[in-house]
Wavefront OBJ file of the C-alpha trace (Angstrom):
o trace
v 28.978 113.690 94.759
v 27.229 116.798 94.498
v 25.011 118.276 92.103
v 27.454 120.282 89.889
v 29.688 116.729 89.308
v 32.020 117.656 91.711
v 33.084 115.532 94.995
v 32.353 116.853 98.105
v 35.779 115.659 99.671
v 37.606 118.640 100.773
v 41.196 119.202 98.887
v 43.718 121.757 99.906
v 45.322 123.366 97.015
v 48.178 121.868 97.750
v 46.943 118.530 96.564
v 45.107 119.243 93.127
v 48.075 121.137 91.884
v 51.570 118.581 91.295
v 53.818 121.660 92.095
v 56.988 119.531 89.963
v 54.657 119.517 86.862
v 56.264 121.214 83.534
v 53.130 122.611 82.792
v 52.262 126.312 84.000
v 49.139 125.311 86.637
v 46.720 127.200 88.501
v 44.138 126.737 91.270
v 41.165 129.325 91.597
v 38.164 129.266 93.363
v 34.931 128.544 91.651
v 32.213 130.914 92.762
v 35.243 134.000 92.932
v 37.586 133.002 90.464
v 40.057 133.943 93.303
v 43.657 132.341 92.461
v 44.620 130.037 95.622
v 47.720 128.366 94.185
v 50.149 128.776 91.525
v 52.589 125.797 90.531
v 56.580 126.064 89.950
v 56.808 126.441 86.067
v 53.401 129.005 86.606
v 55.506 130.939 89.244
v 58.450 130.980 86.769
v 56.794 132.254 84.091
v 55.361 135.079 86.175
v 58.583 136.144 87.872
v 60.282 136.282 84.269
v 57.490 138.259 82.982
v 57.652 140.618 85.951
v 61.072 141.280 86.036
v 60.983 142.724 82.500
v 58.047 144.655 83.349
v 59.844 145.984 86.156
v 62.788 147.001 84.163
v 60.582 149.115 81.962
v 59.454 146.612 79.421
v 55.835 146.621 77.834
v 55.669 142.691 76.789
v 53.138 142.954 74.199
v 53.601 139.824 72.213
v 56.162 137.389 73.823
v 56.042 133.665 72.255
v 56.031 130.899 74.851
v 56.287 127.023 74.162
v 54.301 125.266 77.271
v 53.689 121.798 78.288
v 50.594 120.398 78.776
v 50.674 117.136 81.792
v 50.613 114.401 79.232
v 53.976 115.608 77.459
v 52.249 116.992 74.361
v 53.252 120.778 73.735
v 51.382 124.192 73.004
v 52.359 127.481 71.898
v 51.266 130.775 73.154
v 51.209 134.201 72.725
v 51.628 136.155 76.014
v 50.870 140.180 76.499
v 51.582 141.662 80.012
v 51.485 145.090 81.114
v 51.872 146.329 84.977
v 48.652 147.966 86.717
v 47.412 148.547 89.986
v 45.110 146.171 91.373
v 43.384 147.467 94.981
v 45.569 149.894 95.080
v 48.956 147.490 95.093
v 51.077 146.996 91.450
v 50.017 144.340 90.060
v 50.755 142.685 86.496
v 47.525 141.532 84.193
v 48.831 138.699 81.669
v 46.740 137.439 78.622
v 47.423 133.976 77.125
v 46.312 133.314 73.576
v 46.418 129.608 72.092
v 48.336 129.847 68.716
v 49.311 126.307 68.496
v 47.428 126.395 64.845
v 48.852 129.156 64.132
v 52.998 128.429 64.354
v 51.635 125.053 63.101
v 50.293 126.670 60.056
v 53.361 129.147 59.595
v 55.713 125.804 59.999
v 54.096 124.251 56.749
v 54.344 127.100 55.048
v 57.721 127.848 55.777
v 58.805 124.389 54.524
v 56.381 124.828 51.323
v 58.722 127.911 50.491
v 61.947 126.159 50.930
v 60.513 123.279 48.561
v 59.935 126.222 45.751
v 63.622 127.774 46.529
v 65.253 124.438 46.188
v 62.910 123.274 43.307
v 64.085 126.818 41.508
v 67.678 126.146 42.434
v 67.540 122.976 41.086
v 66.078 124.545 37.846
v 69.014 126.949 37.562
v 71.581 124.550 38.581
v 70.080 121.954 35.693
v 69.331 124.754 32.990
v 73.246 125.533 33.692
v 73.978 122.133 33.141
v 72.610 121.709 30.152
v 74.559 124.898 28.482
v 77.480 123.766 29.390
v 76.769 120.646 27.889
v 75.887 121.903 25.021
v 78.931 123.868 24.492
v 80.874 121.227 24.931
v 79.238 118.561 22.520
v 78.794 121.226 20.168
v 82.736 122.247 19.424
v 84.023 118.961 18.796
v 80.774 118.145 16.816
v 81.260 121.592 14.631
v 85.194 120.288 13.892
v 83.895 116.897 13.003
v 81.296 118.323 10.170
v 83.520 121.062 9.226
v 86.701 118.797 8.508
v 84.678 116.097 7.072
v 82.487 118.555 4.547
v 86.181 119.722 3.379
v 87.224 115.950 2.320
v 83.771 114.945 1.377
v 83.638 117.883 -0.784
v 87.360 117.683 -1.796
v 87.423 121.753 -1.161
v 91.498 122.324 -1.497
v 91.345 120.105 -4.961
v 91.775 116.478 -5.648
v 95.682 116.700 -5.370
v 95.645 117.749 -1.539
v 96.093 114.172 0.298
v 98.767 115.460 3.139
v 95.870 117.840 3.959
v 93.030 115.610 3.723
v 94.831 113.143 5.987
v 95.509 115.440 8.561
v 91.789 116.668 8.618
v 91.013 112.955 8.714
v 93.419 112.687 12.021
v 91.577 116.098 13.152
v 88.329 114.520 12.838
v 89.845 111.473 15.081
v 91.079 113.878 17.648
v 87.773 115.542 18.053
v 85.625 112.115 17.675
v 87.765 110.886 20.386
v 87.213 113.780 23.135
v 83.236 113.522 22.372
v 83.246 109.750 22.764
v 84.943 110.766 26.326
v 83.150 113.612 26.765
v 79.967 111.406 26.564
v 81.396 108.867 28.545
v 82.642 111.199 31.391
v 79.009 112.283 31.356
v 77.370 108.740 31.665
v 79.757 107.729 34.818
v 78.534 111.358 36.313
v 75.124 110.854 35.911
v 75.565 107.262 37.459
v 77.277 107.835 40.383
v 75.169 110.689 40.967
v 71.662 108.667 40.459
v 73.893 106.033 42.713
v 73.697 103.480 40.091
v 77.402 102.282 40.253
v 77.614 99.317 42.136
v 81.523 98.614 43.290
v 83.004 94.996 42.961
v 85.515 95.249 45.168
v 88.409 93.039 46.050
v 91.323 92.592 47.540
v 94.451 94.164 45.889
v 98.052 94.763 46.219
v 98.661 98.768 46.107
v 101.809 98.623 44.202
v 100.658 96.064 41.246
v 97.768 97.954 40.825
v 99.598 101.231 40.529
v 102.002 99.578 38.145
v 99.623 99.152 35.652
v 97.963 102.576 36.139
v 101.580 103.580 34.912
v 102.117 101.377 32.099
v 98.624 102.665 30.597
v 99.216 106.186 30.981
v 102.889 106.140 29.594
v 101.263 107.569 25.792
v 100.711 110.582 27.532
v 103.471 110.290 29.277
v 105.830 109.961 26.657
v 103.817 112.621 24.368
v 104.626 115.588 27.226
v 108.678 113.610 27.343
v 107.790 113.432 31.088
v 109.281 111.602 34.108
v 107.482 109.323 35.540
v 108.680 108.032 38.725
v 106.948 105.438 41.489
v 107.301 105.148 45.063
v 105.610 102.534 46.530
v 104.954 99.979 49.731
v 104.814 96.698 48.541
v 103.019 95.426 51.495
v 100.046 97.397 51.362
v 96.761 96.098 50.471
v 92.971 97.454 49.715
v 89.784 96.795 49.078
v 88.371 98.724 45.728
v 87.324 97.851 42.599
v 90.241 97.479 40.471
v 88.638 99.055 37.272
v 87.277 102.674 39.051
v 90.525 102.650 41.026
v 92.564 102.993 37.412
v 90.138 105.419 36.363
v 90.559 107.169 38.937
v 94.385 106.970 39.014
v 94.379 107.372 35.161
v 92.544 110.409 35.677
v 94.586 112.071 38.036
v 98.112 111.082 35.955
v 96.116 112.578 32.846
v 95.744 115.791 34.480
v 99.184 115.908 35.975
v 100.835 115.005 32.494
v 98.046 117.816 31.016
v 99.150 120.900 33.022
v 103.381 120.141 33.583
v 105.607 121.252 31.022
v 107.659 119.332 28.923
v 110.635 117.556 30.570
v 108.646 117.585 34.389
v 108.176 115.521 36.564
v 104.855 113.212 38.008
v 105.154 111.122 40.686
v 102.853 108.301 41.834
v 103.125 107.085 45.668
v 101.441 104.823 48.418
v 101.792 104.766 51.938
v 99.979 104.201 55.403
v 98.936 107.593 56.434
v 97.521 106.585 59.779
v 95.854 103.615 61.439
v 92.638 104.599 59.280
v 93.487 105.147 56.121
v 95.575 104.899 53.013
v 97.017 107.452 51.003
v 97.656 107.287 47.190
v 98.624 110.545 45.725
v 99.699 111.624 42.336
v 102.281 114.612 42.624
v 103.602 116.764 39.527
v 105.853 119.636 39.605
v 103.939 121.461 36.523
v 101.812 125.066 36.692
v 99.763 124.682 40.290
v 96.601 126.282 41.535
v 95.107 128.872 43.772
v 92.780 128.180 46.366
v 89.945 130.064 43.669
v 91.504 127.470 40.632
v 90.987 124.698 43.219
v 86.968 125.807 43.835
v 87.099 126.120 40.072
v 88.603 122.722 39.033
v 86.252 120.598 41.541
v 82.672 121.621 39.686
v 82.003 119.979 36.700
v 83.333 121.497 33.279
v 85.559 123.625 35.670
v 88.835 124.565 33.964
v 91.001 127.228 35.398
v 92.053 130.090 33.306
v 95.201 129.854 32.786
v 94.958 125.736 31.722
v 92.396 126.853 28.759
v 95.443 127.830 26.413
v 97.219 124.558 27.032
v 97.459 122.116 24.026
v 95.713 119.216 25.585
v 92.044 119.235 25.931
v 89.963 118.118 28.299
v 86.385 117.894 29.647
v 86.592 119.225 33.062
v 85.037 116.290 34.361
v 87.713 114.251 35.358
v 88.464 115.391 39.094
v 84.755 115.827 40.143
v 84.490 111.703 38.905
v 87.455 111.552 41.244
v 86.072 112.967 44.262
v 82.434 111.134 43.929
v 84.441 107.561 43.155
v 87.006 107.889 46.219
v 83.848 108.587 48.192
v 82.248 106.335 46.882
v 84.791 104.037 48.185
v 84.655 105.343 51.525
v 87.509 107.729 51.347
v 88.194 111.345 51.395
v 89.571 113.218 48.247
v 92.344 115.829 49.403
v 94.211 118.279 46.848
v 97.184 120.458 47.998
v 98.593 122.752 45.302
v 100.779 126.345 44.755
v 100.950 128.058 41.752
v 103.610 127.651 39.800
v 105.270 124.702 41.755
v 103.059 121.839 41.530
v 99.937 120.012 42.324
v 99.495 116.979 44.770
v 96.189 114.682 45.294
v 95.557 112.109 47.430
v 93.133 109.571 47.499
v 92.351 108.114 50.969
v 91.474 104.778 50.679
v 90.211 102.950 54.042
v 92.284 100.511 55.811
v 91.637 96.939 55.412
v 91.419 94.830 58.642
v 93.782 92.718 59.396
v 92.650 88.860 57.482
l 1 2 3 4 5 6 7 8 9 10 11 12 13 14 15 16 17 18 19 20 21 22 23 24 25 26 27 28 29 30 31 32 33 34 35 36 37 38 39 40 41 42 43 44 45 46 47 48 49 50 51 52 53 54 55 56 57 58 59 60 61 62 63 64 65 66 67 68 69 70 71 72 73 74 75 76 77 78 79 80 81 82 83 84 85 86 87 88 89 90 91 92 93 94 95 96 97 98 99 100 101 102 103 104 105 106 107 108 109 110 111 112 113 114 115 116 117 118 119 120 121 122 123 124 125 126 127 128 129 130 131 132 133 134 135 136 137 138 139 140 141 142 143 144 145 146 147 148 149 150 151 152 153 154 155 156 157 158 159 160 161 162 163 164 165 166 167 168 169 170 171 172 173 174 175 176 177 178 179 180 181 182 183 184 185 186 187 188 189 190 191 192 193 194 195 196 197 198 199 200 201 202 203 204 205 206 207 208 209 210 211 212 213 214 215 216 217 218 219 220 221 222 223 224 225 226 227 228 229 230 231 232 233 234 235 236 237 238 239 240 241 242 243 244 245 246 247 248 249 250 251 252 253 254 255 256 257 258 259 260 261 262 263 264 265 266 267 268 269 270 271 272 273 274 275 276 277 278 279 280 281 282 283 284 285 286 287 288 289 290 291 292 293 294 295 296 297 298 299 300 301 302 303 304 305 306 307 308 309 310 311 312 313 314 315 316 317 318 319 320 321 322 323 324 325 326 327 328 329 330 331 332 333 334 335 336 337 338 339 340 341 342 343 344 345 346 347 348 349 350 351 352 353
């Protein structure tokens, strides 16, 4: 060993530099600071460099992720420009460490994207709450309004046939707030995942049965045909109460937006070796692809359903969609103006017991 720490054992160039490594290397000498040896990815660089510069390009500031030998990584800035060097061209390259720098630009890249989604999340919830507001507040206003005209006996004390029919009015609105409120409690649940399934093992058809005997009020209230075509063999695993909500919910809206004397239609059937469909098919007004975008966000209602006598919260098919997938299974609608409206509900397939 000699005095500056170094050995004294000869070594080619060749051997101090691993030519394969993924790390730019060089080898100069120490009293000239002569370059003896450049490695593969060093050579690389420098060709690629030079072959812009040869083109005509002035690389001023070119990025460059490196390698160092133990794996970790570095980034650098890189300037080149071509010059003659004992009177040959030559090219003079200047490497800058900005490792810190991209680091530092990383973080605060990410800290801005924090502040855009915590400000979109501020919109989105301020929206929210409007159209919650809204909507609690016109059934609430026909409540007091109705109520203030019995209390207060406003059209006389001989007026019963009105009174009574206020009194039903007051129902009527009471009853699409308690819905209203409960439409936004399951939201908020399955949203906060805080619905927890109890699934079991049912027969498709039985279970659609009674989806149709509890939504035959409606049903019969629109004089509607309702007609079923199922598989009796088929079988899945849900839980039986969010599977009639969501059926329910689906025959609601179908009964909701097909004239009087039309027709809904409630089928099962193996759509492939993955899933199971059960869709709800009506022959009333339809939608466009824009109602469709429209329907699926909560308190959506397309235009054209706002005039319709039965009311609604505009809830119902985003529960849907977050319940089926919930479940596992994909929510598909299919729909043309004017002829009709289909949904399916893609339930998984069961294995066999």
């Amino acid at each position: 060993m000699d005095e500056s720490g170094f050995g004294t054992e000869p070594f080619t160039a060749a051997s101090l530099l691993p030519l394969g490594s993924p790390a730019p290397m060089i080898v100069c000498a120490r009293e000239s600071g002569q370059l003896l040896r450049a490695n593969l990815a060093a050579r690389a660089l420098l060709r690629a460099m030079m072959d812009r510069l040869t083109s005509g390009d002035l690389i001023e500031q070119v990025e460059a992720s490196l390698h160092r030998p133990d794996g970790s990584g570095i980034e650098v800035m890189l300037a080149a420009n071509s010059v003659w060097y004992d009177g040959q061209p030559a090219v003079l390259v200047s490497l800058t460490d900005i490792t810190g720098l991209k680091r530092r630009e990383s973080e605060l890249a990410a800290a801005k994207q924090h502040l855009l989604d915590a400000e979109a999340a501020s919109r989105s919830k301020s929206v929210f709450l409007a159209e919650i507001s809204h909507e609690l507040r016109s059934p609430l206003n026909a409540i007091l309004g109705f109520a203030e005209i019995i209390r207060d006996r406003h059209l006389g004390d001989q007026a019963l046939d009105r009174y009574t029919e206020y009194a039903g009015l007051i129902h009527n609105a009471g009853t699409l707030l308690l819905s209203l409120i409960n439409d936004l409690l399951d939201l908020s649940k399955i949203e906060a995942g805080k619905v927890n399934l109890q699934l079991e093992r049912f027969a498709v058809a039985a279970l659609l049965r009674d989806c149709a005997i509890l939504a035959q009020p409606i049903i019969n209230r629109r004089n509607l045909q309702l007609d079923l075509a199922l598989d009796e063999e088929l079988y899945l695993i849900v839980d039986r109460r969010r599977f009639i909500q969501m059926i329910l919910n689906l025959l609601t809206n179908a009964a909701k937006f097909t004239p009087v004397a039309g027709r809904v239609l409630i089928s099962a059937q193996q759509l492939d070796a993955q899933y199971i469909a059960v869709m709800v098919n009506d022959n009333g007004i339809g939608m466009s692809a824009d109602d469709i975008v429209v329907a699926m966000q909560p308190f959506g209602q397309v235009a054209h359903a706002l005039n319709l006598p039965e009311d609604g919260t505009g809830l119902g098919l985003p529960i849907v969609k977050s319940l089926i997938e919930l479940h596992g299974g994909r929510f598909v609608v299919d729909s043309i103006p004017g002829s009709g409206t289909t949904i399916a509900l893609l339930f998984p397939t069961i294995g066999e017991d």
